[in-house]
C-alpha positions in Angstrom: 167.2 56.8 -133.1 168.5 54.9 -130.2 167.6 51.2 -129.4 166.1 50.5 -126.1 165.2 47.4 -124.3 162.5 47.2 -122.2 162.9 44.4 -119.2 160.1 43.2 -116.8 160.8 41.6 -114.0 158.1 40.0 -111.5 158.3 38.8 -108.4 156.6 35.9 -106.2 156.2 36.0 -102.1 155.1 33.2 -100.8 154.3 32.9 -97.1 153.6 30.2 -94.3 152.4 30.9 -91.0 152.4 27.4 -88.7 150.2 27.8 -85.9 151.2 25.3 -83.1 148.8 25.0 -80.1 149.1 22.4 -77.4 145.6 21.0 -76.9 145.7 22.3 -73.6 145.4 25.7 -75.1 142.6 25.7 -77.7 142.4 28.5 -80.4 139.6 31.0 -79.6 138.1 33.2 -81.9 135.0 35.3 -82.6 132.4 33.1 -84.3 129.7 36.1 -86.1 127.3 32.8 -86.5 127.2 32.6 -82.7 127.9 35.7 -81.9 130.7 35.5 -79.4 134.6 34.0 -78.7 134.5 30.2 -79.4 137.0 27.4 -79.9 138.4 27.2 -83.6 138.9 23.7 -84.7 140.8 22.7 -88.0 138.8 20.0 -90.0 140.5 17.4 -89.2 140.0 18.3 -85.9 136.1 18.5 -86.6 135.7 15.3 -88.1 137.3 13.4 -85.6 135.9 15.2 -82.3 132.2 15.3 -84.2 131.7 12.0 -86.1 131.0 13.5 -89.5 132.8 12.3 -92.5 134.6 14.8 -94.1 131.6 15.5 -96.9 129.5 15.8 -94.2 130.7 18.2 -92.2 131.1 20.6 -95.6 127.3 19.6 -95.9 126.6 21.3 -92.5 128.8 23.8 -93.4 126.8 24.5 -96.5 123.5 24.6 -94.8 124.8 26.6 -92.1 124.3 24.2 -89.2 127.5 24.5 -88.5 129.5 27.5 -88.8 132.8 28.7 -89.8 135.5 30.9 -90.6 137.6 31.4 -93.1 141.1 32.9 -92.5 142.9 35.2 -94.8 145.2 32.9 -96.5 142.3 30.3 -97.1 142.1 27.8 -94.1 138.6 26.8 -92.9 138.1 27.0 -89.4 135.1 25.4 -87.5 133.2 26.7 -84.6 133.1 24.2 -82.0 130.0 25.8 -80.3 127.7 25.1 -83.3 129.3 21.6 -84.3 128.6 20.2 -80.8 125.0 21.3 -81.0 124.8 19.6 -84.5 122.5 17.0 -85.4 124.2 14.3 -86.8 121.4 12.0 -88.1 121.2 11.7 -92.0 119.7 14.4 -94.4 117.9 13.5 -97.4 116.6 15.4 -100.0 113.3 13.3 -100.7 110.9 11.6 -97.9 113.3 8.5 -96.7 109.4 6.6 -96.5 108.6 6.8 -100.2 108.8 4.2 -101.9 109.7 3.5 -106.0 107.0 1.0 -107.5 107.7 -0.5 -110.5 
């Protein structure tokens, strides 16, 4: 009976794509919330060109107010149509009025 030996090899690809744009040249792409070719704005972009903190422009995000879309390799991209038409003021999730009596 022979002997064999049975190796495995695996192997891990990792790749970046860098996307430089001057901001004379915005990134366009098609927003399906809007439903046509809109300007594509990282987050960090967002936040500082809308106002929002960081939590909540992924609120807006969450309650579709604001929409986005999500590349291939992960990256959130945000429609710059829908976040200018955004309403900024707080949301809560009781009546802001009511008060607690104790």
């Amino acid at each position: 009976m022979k002997n064999t030996t049975k190796i495995s090899i695996t192997t891990e690809k990792k790749e970046v794509f860098v996307i430089r744009a001057e901001k004379s040249a915005p990134v366009l792409g098609f927003c399906s919330g809007c439903g046509n070719e809109t300007e594509l704005l990282t987050i960090d972009e967002a936040v500082s060109e809308s106002g929002f903190s960081t939590i909540g422009l992924v609120g807006e995000l969450e309650r579709g107010t604001i929409h986005s879309i999500e590349t291939m390799s992960g990256h959130l991209l945000i429609c710059q149509e829908s976040l200018a038409d955004a309403d900024m003021s707080p949301k809560f999730d009781m009546d802001p009025t009511s008060r607690i009596e104790s």
